[in-house]
C-alpha positions as semicolon CSV with decimal commas, in nm:
position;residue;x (nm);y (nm);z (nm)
1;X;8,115;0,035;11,169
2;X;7,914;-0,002;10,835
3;X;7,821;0,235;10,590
4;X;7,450;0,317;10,764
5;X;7,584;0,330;11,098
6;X;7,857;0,588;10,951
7;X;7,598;0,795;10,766
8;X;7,375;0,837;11,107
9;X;7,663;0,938;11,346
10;X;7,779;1,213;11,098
11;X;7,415;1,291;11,008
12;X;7,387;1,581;11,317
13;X;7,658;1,758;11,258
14;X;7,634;1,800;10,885
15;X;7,283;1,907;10,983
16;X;7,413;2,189;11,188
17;X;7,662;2,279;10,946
18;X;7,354;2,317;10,732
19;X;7,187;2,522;10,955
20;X;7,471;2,767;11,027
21;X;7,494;2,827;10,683
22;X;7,180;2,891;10,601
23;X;7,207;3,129;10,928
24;X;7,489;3,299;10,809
25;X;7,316;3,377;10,427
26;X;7,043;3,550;10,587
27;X;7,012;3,905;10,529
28;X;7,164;4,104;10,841
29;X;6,999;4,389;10,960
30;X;7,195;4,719;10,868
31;X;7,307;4,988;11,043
32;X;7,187;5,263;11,084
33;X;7,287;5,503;10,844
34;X;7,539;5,800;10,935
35;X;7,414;6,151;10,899
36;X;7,571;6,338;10,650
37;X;7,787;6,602;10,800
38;X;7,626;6,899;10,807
39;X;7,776;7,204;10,602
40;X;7,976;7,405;10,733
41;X;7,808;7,773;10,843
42;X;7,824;7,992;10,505
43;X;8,053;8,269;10,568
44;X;7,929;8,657;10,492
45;X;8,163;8,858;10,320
46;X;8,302;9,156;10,543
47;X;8,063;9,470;10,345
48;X;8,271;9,819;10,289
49;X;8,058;10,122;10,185
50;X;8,232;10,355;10,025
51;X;8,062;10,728;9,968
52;X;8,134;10,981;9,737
53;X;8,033;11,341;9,745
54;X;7,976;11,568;9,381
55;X;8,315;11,664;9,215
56;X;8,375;12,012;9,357
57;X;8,764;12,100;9,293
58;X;8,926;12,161;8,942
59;X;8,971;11,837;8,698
60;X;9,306;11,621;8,848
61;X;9,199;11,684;9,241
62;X;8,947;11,540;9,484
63;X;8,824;11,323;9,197
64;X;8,577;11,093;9,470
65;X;8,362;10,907;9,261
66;X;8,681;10,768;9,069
67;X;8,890;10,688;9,390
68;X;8,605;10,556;9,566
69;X;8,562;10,286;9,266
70;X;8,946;10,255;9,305
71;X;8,950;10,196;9,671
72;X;8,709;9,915;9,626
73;X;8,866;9,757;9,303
74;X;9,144;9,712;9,518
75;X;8,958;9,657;9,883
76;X;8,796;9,369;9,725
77;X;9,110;9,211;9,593
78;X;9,153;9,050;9,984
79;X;8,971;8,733;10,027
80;X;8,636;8,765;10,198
81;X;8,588;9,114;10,123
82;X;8,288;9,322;9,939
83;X;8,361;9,657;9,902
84;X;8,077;9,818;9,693
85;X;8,004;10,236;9,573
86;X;7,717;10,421;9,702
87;X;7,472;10,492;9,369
88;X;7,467;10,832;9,559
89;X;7,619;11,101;9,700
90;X;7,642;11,139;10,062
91;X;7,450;10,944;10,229
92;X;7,225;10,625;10,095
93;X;6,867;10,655;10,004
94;X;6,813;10,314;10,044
95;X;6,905;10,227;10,383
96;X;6,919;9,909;10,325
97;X;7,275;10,008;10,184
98;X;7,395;10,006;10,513
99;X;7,249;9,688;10,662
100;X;7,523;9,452;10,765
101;X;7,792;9,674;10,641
102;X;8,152;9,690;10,874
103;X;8,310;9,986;10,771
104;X;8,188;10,358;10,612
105;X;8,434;10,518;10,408
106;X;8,418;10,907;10,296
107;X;8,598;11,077;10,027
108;X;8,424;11,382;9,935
109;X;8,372;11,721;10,112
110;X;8,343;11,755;10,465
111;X;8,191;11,429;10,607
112;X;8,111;11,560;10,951
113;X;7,900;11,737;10,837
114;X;7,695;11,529;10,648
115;X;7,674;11,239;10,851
116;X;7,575;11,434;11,199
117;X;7,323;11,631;10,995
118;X;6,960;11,614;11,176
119;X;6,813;11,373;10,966
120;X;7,120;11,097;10,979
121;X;7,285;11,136;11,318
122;X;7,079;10,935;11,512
123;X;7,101;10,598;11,222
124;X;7,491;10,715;11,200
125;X;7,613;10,729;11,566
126;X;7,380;10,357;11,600
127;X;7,619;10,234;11,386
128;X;7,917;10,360;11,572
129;X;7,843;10,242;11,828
130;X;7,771;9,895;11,729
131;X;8,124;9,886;11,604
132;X;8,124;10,024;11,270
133;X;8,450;10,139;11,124
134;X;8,465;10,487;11,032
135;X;8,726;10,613;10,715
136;X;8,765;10,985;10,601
137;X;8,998;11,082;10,348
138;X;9,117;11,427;10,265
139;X;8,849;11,707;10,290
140;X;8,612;11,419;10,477
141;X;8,800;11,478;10,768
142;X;8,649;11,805;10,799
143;X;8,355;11,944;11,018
144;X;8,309;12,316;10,919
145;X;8,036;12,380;11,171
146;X;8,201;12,413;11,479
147;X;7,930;12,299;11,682
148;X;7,945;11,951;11,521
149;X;8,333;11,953;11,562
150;X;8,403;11,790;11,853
151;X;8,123;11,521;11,815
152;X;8,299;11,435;11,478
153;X;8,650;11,457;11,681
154;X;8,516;11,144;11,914
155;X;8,447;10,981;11,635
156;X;8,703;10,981;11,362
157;X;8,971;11,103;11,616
158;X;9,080;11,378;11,441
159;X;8,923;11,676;11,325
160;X;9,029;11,975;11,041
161;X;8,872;12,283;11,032
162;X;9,014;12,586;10,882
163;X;8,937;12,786;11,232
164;X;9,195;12,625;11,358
165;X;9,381;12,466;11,083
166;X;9,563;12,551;10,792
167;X;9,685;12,406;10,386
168;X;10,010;12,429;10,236
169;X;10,110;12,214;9,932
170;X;10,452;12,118;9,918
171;X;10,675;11,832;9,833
172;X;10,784;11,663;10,170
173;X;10,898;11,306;10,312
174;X;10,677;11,067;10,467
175;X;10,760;10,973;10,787
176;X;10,605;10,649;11,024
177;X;10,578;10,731;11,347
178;X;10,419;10,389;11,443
179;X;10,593;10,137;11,220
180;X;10,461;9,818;11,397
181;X;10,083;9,946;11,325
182;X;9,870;9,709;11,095
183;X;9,818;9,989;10,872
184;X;10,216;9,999;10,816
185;X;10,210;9,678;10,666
186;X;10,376;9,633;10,251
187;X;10,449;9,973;10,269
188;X;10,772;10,202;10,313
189;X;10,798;10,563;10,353
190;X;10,827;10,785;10,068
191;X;10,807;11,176;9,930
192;X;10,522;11,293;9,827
193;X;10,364;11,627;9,664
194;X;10,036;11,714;9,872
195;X;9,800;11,969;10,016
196;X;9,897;11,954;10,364
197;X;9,660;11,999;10,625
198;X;9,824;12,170;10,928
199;X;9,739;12,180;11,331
200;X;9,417;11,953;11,311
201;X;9,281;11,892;11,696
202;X;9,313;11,556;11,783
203;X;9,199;11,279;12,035
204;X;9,430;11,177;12,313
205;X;9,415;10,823;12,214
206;X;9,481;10,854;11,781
207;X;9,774;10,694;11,781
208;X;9,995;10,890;11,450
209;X;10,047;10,657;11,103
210;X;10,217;10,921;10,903
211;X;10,374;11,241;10,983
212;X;10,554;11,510;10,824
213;X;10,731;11,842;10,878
214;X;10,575;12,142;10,779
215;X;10,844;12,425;10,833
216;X;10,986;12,274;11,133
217;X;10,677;12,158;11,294
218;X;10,571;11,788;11,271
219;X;10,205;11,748;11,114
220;X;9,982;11,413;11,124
221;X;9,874;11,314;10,810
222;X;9,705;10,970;10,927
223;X;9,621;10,807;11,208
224;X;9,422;10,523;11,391
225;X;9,188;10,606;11,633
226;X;8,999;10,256;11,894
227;X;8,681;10,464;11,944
228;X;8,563;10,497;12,327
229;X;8,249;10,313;12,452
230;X;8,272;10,003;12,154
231;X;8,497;9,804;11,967
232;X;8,451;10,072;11,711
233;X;8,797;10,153;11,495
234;X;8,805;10,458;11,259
235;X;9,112;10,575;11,019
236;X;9,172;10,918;10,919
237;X;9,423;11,093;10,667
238;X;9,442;11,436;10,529
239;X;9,599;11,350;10,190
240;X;9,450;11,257;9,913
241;X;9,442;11,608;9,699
242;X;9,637;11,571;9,399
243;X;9,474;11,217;9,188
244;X;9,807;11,108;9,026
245;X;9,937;11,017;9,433
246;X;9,691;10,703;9,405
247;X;9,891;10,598;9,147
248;X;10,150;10,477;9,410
249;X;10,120;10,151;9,531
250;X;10,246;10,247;9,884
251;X;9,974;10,542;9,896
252;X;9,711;10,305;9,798
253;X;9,848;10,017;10,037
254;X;9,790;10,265;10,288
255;X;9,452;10,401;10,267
256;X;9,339;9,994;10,193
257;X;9,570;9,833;10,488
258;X;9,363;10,131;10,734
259;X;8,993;10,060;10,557
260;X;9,085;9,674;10,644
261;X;9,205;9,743;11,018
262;X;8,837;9,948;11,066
263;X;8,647;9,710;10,963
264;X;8,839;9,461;11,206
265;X;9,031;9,244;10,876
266;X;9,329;9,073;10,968
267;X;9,596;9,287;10,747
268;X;9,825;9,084;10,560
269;X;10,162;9,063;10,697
270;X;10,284;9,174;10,335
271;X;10,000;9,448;10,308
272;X;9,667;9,396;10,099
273;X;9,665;9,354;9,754
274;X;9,650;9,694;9,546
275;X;9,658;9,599;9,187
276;X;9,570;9,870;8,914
277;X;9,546;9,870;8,550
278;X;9,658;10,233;8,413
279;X;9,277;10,271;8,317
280;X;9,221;10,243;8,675
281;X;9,362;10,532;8,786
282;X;9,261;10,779;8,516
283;X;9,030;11,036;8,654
284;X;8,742;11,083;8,448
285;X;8,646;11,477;8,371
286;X;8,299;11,492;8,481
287;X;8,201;11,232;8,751
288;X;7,840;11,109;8,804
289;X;7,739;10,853;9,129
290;X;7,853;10,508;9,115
291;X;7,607;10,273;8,889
């Protein structure tokens, strides 16, 4: 075979080799592009109101505005939380204060009475019943009119009045009833000096967090109360008189661990957080509402 003959039988495929390369360096179409992921839901921060009442009880007790702060120093210390002061006593006058919030804490005079007053019970018991944690601490746990006593009872779970209750301070052991509770979490029983409130009335389902025993007869001090007719939790203790007791960790563990369980927090298995600097726990001699 000569050179021309050679050239014309290898002429076709070099052609086609031509051809596929000039195929293959053609722009490809792309595919179509991948949606970015989308972002994950933004989660809202579990909102704690706490409310103070005006200071009403010599310098070194019931000090609210300054445990209230406290309370949410510490409160807000757990991940996801945003515990926050009322600017006022009482109740809010912005009621957008309470929009979206998952727990009301009290620490001031008697709560029952103030939030089943005329002009908030309706707005109040809406929230309880859409599941709102309820918190009263100390005198908060009171309703002095009678009328509104076992209203607040169904609520809170437990109920002080001095009709049918009594006070005795004393030094005394702390005793846990219901170790395995949430609230019982980080925290160990211990003495403590207190105003004891004796022979409260109490719902058939508070279950007791802390007892002690008042000249032979045992006295709740805290408990945890599953409200009837919602998922609604509320948390109730009598102690809380005498300021220097929040200068325990345990006492403080407490009162957060049972704010947390109301508002339906998982508690840590350790307890929640409770750090305070020694500023943080001095009362202050005249208290104003929370800026």
């Amino acid at each position: 075979m000569n050179r021309r003959t050679l050239s014309a039988a290898f002429l076709p495929a070099a052609l086609l080799a031509c051809l596929l390369v000039a195929g293959l360096a053609q722009p490809q179409p792309s595919a179509p592009a991948r949606p970015n992921p989308a972002p994950p839901p933004s989660t809202k921060p579990t909102r704690i109101l706490l409310i103070a009442t005006a200071l009403d009880h010599p310098f070194g007790t019931h000090q609210y505005s300054d445990v209230c702060k406290l309370l949410a120093k510490c409160l807000n210390q757990t991940q996801g939380i945003e515990a926050v002061v009322c600017p006022d006593f009482e109740w809010p006058k912005d009621s957008a204060a309470l929009d979206g919030v998952k727990s009301i804490v009290y620490y001031g005079k008697a709560a029952g009475d103030i939030v089943l007053a005329p002009e908030r019970r309706e707005k109040f018991e809406k929230l309880m019943h859409s599941g709102v944690g309820f918190v009263a601490i100390h005198w908060a746990t009171c309703a002095q009119s009678t009328d509104l006593g076992p209203a607040y009872l169904d609520i809170l779970g437990g109920w002080f009045n001095q009709a049918h209750s009594g006070l005795k301070i004393d030094s005394l052991p702390l005793v846990q009833p219901s170790p395995d509770h949430p609230i019982c979490r980080g925290w160990k029983p211990y003495d403590i000096h207190e105003e004891f409130y004796l022979n409260l009335k109490f719902h058939p389902k508070a279950v007791p967090i802390l007892k002690v025993t008042v000249d032979g007869t045992d006295q709740t001090v805290a408990w945890a109360f599953q409200r009837g007719g919602s998922d609604g939790r509320s948390f109730g203790t009598t102690l809380g008189h005498f300021h220097d007791n929040f200068a325990s960790d345990s006492f403080r563990r407490a009162l957060v661990n049972g704010i947390l369980w109301t508002a339906h927090v998982d508690v840590p298995k350790d307890g929640a957080p409770v750090a305070a600097t020694p500023d943080d726990l001095k009362p202050t001699p005249a208290e104003q509402p929370a800026k």
